[in-house]
C-alpha positions in Angstrom: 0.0 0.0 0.0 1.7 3.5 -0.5 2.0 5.5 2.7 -0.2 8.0 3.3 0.2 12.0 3.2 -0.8 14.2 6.2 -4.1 15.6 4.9 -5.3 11.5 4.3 -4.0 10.3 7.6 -6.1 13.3 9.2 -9.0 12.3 6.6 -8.4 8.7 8.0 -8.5 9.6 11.6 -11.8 11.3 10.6 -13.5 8.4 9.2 -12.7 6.6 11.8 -13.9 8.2 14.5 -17.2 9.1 12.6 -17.1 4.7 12.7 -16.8 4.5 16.0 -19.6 7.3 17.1 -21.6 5.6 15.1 -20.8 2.5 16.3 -21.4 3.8 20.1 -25.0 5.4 18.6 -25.7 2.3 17.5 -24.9 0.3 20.6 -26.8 3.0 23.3 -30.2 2.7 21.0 -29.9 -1.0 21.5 -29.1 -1.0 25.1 -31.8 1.4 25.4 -34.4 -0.9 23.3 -33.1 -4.3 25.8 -33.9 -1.8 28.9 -37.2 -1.3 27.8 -37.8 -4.6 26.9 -36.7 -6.1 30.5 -39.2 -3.3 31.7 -42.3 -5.1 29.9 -40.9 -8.4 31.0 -40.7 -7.1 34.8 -44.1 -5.8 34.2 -45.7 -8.7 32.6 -48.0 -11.0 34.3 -46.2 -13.7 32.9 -43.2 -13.2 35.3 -45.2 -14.3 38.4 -46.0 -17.5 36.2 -41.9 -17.3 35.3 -41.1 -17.1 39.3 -43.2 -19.5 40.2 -42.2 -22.1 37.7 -38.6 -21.7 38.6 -39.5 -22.0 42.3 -40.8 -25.2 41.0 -37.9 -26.1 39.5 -35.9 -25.3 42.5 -37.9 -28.5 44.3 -37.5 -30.4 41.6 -34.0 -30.3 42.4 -34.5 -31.3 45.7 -36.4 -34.2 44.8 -34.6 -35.3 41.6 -31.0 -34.0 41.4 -30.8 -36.3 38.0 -33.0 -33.7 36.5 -30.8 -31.0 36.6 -29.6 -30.7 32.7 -32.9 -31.2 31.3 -34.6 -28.5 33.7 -32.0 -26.4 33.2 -32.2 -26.2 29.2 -36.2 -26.0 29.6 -35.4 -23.0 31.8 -33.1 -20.8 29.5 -33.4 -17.3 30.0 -34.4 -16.1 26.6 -33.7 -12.3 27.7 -29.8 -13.6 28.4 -30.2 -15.4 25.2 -31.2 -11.6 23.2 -28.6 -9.9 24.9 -25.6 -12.5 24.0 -26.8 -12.5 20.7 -26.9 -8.6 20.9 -23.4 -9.0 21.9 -22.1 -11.2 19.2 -23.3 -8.8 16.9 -22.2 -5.6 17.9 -18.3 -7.4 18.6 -18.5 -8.4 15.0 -19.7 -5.2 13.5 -16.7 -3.7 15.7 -14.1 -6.1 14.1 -15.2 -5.5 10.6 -15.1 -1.2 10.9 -11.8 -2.2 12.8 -10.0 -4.3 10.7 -8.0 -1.8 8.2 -6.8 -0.4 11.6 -5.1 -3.6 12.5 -4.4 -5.0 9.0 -3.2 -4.4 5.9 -6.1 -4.0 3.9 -9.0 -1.2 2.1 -12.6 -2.0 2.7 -15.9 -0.4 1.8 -19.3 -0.6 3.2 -22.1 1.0 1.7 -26.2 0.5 2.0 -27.8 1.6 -1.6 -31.3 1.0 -3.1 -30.4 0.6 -6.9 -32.9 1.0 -9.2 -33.8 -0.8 -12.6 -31.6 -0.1 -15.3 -29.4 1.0 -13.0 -25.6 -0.2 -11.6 -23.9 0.4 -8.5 -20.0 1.7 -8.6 -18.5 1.7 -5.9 -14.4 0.9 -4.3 -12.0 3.5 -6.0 -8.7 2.5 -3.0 -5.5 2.1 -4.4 -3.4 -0.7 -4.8 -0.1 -1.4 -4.8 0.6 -0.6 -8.0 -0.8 2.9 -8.4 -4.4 2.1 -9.6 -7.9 2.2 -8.8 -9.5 -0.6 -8.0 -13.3 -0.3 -8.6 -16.3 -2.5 -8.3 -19.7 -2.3 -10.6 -22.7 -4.0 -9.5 -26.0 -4.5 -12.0 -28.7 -6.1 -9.7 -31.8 -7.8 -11.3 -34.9 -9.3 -10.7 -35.5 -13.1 -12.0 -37.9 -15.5 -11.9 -36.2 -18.6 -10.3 -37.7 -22.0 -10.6 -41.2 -22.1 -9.0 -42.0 -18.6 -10.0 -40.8 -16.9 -7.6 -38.7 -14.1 -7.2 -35.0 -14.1 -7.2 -32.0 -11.6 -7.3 -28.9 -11.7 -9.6 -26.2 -9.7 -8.9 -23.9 -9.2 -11.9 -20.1 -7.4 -10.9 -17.3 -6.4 -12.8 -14.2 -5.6 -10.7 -11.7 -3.7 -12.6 -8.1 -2.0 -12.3 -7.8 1.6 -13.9 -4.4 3.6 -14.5 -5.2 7.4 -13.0 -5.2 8.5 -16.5 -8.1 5.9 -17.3 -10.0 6.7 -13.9 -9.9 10.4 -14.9 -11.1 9.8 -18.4 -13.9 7.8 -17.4 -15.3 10.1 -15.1 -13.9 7.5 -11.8 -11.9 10.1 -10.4 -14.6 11.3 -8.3 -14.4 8.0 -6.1 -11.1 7.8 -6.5 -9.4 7.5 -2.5 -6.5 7.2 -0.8 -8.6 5.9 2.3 -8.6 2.4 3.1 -11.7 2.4 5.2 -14.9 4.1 3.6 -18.3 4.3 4.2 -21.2 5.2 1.8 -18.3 5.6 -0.9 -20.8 4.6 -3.9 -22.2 6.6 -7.2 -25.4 5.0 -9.0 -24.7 4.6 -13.1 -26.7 4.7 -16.0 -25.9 1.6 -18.4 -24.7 4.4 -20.9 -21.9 5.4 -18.5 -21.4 1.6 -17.5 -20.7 0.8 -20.9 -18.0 3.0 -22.1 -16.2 2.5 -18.6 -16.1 -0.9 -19.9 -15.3 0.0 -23.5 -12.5 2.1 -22.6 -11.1 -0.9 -20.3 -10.8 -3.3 -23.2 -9.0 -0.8 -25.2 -6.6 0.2 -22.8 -2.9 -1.3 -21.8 -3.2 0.3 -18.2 -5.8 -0.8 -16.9 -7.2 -4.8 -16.3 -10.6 -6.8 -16.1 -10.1 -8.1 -12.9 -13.1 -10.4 -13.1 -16.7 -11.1 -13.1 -18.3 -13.0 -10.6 -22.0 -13.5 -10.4 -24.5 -14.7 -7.7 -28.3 -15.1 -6.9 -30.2 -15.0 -4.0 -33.4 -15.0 -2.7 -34.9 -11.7 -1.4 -33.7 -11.1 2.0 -30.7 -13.4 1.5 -26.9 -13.2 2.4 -24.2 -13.7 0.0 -20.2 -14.1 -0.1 -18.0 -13.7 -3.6 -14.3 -14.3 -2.9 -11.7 -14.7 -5.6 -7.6 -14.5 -4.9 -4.9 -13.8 -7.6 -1.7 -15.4 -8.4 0.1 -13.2 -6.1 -2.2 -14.2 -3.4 -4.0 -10.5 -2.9 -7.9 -11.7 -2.1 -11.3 -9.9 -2.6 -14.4 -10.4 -0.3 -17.8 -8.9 -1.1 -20.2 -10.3 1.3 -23.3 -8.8 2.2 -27.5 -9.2 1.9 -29.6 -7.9 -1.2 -33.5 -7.6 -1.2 -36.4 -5.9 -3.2 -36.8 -2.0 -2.7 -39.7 -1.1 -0.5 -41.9 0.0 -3.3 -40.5 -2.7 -6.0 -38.5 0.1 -7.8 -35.2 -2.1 -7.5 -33.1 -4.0 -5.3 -31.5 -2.9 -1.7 -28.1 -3.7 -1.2 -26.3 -3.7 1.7 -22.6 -4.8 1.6 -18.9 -4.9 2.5 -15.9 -5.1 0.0 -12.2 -6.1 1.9 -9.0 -6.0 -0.5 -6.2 -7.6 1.0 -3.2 -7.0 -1.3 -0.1 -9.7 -1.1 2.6 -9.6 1.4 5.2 -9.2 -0.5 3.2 -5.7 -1.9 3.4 -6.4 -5.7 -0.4 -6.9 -6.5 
């Protein structure tokens, strides 16, 4: 990765503490939504019922110690249960906005509702070699086996010299950042195309590949590919129909680890 000047290692410190507010937004409306929820549980007529059975359980005990694993997995506290899981989540969301911190690596998370017709670009880090690494997405509805509904996701990741960027209007996500947020630009298949026109007719820049999924509405999804020189790609994320049925909602994460040696 080439080092970074002052002005983008302030810009990084930015970003990330914009991450990390967020994050600690994110994890204070949750704590406040578990509070509230322990307060109807408290409230509930069903915790006398609750007490009651546990006090039950308690003799149980007493009378049959041998029931202790099966009364105790009955008895699961499905409150401790939420807030583990709450846990879990919030330690992973941590790690992922965390990672370029403690790694070598760029990443980008975005949240986008593309419409028809429409494609998604989105990456613009640099790599090693002095390009611009960018990802295109083209999302569309299909009819899978039993009629219903399905979602292909059609990408084209591709390399492009600065002159190339420039030329094909990329420039304006170009970054030196390695961690970005939100870092996206919707395209109209007219600009998609002679992005990709210009790629095949130029020596600078590469067709990195073009890997393709579906998934059912609502689903999760995971595209990795690694090159010769062992530099991977990781695009994982969910995609679902727009709210009113205008497009497709994608929510995802791009990670570019480049090779150790630094010549991807």
């Amino acid at each position: 990765m080439s080092s970074l000047n002052a002005p983008n290692r302030r810009l990084l410190a930015i970003l990330t503490i914009v991450f990390f507010v967020s994050l600690m937004v994110v994890i204070f409306i949750q704590q406040s939504r578990i509070r509230a929820l322990e307060e109807n549980v408290a409230e509930s007529p069903v915790t006398e019922d609750v007490t009651n059975h546990r006090k039950a359980v308690a003799q149980g005990l007493r009378d049959d110690p041998a029931a202790a694993p099966r009364i105790r997995q009955r008895d699961e506290d499905p409150l401790d249960k939420a807030r583990q899981q709450h846990t879990e989540a919030v330690e992973k969301q941590l790690a992922e906005i965390s990672a370029p911190l403690v790694a070598d690596m760029a990443s980008t998370m975005f949240n986008a509702d593309i419409k028809k017709g429409q494609s998604l670009v989105t990456g613009g880090y640099q790599t090693a070699d002095g390009r611009n690494q960018f990802t295109i997405f083209k999302p569309s509805v299909i009819s899978g086996a039993n009629g219903s509904k399905q979602i292909q996701i059609d990408s084209n990741l591709i390399a492009m010299s600065r002159n190339d960027t420039k030329q094909s209007g990329l420039d304006s996500l170009a970054t030196n950042a390695k961690n970005t947020l939100q870092h996206a630009e919707s395209w109209e298949e007219s600009d998609v195309a002679g992005t990709m026109q210009m790629l095949q007719s130029s020596s600078d820049s590469e067709h990195l590949g073009q890997p393709k999924i579906v998934v059912a509405p609502g689903g999760e999804f995971t595209i990795q590919m690694t090159s010769d020189d062992q530099s991977s790609y990781t695009l994982s994320g969910t995609a679902d129909l727009s709210p009113d049925g205008s497009g497709v909602v994608i929510k995802a994460r791009i990670e570019q680890i480049e090779s150790s040696d630094g010549q991807g």
